[in-house]
C-alpha positions as CSV (number, residue, x, y, z in Angstrom):
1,X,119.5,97.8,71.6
2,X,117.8,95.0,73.6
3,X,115.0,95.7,76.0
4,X,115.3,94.6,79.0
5,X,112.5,91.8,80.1
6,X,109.5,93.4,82.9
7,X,108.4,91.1,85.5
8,X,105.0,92.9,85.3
9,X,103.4,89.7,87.3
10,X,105.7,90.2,89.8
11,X,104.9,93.8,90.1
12,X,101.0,93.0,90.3
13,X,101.4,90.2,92.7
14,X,103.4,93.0,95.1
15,X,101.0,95.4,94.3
16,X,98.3,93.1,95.6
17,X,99.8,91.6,98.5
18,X,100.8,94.9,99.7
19,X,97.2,96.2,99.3
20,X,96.3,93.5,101.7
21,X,98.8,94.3,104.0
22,X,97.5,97.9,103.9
23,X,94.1,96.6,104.4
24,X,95.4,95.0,107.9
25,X,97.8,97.4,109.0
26,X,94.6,100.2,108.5
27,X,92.1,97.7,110.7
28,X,94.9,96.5,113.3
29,X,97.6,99.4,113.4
30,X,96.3,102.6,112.3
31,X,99.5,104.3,113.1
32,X,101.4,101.6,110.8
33,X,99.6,101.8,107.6
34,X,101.3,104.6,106.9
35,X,104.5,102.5,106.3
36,X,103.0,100.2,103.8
37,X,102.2,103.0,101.1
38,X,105.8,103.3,99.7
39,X,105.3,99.5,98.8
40,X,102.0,99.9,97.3
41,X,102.3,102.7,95.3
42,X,105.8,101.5,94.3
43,X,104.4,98.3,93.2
44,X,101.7,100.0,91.4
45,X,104.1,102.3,89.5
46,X,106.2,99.2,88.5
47,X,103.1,97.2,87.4
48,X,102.0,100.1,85.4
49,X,105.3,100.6,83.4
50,X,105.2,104.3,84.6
51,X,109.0,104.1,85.8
């Protein structure tokens, strides 16, 4: 069986973009940070091999 390869610093780079994106949505947008969680913690999940 071959394992697939993990593109963890992919996953870390979203991860961290999308925590800066959550960062300005939260100052700018209250209303619209709320749409950038799915892509955090997705990117989080992914980073830390939990899926």
């Amino acid at each position: 069986m071959e394992e697939k390869r993990k593109y963890v610093g992919f996953y870390w780079a979203m991860c961290i973009v999308s925590f800066i994106a959550l960062i300005l949505l939260f100052i700018y947008s209250p209303g619209g940070f709320w749409m950038g969680l799915p892509t955090f913690f997705g990117g989080l999940a992914l980073a830390m091999d939990w899926v």
